[in-house]
C-alpha positions as a Markdown table, in Angstrom:
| # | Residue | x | y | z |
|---|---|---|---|---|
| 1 | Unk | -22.7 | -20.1 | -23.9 |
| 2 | Unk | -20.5 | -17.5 | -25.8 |
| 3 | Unk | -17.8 | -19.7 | -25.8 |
| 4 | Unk | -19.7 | -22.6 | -27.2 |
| 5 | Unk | -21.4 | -20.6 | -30.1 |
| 6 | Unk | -17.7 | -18.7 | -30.8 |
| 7 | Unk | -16.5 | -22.3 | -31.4 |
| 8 | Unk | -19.1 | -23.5 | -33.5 |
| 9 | Unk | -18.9 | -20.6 | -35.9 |
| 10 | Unk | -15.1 | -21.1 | -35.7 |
| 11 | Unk | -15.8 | -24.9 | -36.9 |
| 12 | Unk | -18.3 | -23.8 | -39.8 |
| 13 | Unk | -16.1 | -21.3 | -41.5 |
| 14 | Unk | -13.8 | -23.6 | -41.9 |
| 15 | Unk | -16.0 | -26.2 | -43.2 |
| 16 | Unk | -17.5 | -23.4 | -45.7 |
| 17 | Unk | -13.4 | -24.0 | -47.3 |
| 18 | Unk | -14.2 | -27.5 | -47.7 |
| 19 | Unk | -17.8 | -27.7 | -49.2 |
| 20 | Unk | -19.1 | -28.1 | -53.1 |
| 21 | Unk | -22.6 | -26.9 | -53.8 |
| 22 | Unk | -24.1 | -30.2 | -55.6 |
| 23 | Unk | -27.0 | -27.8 | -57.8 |
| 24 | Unk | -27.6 | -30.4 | -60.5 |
| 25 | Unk | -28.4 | -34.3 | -61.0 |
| 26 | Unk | -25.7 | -36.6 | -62.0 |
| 27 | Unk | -25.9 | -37.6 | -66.0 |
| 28 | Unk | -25.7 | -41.1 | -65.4 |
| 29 | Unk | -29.5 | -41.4 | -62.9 |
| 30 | Unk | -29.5 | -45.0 | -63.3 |
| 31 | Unk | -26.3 | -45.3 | -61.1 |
| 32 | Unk | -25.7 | -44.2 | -56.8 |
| 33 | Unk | -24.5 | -40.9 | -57.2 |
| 34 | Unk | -24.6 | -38.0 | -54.1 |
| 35 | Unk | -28.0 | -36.9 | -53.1 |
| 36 | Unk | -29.7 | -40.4 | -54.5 |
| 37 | Unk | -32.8 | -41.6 | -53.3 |
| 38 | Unk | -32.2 | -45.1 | -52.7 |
| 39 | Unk | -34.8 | -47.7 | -51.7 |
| 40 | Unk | -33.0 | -51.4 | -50.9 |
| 41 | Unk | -34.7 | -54.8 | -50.1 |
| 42 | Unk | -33.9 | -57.7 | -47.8 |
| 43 | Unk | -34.3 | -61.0 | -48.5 |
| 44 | Unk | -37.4 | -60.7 | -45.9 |
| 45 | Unk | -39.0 | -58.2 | -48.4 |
| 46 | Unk | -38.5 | -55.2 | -46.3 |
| 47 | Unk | -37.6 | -52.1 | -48.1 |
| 48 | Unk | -35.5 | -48.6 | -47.1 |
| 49 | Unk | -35.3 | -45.6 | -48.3 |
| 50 | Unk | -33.1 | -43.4 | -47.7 |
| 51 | Unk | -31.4 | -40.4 | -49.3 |
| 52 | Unk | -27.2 | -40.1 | -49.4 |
| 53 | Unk | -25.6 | -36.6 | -48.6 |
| 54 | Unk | -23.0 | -34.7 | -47.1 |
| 55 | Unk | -22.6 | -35.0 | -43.1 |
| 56 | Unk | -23.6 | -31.4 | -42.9 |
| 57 | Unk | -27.4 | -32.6 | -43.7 |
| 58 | Unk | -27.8 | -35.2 | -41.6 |
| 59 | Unk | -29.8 | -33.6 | -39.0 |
| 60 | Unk | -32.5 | -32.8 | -41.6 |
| 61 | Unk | -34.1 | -36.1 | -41.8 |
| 62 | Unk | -33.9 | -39.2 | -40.1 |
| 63 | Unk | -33.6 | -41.1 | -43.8 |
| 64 | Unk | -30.5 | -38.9 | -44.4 |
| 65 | Unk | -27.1 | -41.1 | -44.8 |
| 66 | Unk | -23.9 | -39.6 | -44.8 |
| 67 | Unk | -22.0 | -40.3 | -48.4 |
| 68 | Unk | -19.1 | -41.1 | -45.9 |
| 69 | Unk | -21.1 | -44.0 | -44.2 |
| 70 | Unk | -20.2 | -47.8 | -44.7 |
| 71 | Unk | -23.4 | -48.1 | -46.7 |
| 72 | Unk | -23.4 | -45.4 | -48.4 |
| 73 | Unk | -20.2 | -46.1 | -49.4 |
| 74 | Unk | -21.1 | -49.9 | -50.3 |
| 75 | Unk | -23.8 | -48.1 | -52.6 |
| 76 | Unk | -21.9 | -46.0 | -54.9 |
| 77 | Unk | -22.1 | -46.7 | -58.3 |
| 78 | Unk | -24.9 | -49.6 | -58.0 |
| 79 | Unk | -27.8 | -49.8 | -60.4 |
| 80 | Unk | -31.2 | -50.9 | -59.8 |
| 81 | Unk | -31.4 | -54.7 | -59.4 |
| 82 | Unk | -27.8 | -54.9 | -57.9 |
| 83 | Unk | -27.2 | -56.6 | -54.9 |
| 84 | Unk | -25.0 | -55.8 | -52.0 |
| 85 | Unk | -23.9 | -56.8 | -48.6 |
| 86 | Unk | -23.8 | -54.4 | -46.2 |
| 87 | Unk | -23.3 | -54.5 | -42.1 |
| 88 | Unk | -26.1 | -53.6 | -40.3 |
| 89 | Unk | -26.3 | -53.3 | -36.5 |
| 90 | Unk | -28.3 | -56.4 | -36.8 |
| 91 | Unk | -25.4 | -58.3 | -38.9 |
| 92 | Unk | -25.0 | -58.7 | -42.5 |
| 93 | Unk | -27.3 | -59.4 | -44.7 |
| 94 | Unk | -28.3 | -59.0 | -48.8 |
| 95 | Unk | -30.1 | -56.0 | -50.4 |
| 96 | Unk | -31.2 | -55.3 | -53.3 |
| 97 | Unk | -31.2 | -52.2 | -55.0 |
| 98 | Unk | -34.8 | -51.6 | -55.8 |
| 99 | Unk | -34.8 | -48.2 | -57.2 |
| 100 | Unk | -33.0 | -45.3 | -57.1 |
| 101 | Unk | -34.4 | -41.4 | -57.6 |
| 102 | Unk | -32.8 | -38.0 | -58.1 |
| 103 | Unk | -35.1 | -34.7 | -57.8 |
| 104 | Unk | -34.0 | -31.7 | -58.8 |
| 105 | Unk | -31.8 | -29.6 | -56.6 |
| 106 | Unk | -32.8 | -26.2 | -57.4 |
């Protein structure tokens, strides 16, 4: 077990060299930036919400996307009432970007 936590605290140091503290909201809130709130519709009328941040926060909440995931990655830079294709486990289909919400990071 010491082994185990001697390597995970190996692995986070290192990651601690490659982090940016994100303390403030992008200027531009109408656009997917880091740490968005993003809610997307099907063409069914379903809607998702989910938030986009760093793979080190994922195990917060189950809404959590990594930035470095396909769709997060499809959503960068999209505005509200944007549409985008993005592969889901269930196929491909059409969202649109319904709105998208920054809070404070402080």
């Amino acid at each position: 077990m010491l082994r185990e936590i001697d390597r995970r605290v190996r692995y986070l140091e290192k990651r601690l060299d490659q982090c940016t503290v994100v303390d403030r909201v992008p200027l531009d809130q109408s656009r997917v930036f880091f740490g968005a709130w993003v809610t997307i519709e099907d063409e069914d009328g379903e809607q998702e919400c989910f938030r986009i941040v760093g793979a080190d926060e994922l195990e917060h909440d189950e809404r959590y996307i990594s930035i470095d995931s396909p769709v997060a990655r499809a959503l960068l830079k999209k505005e509200e009432g944007d549409e985008v294709m993005l592969r889901r486990a269930h196929g491909e289909r059409l969202y649109t970007i319904e709105r998208i919400e920054y809070f404070d990071f402080v």
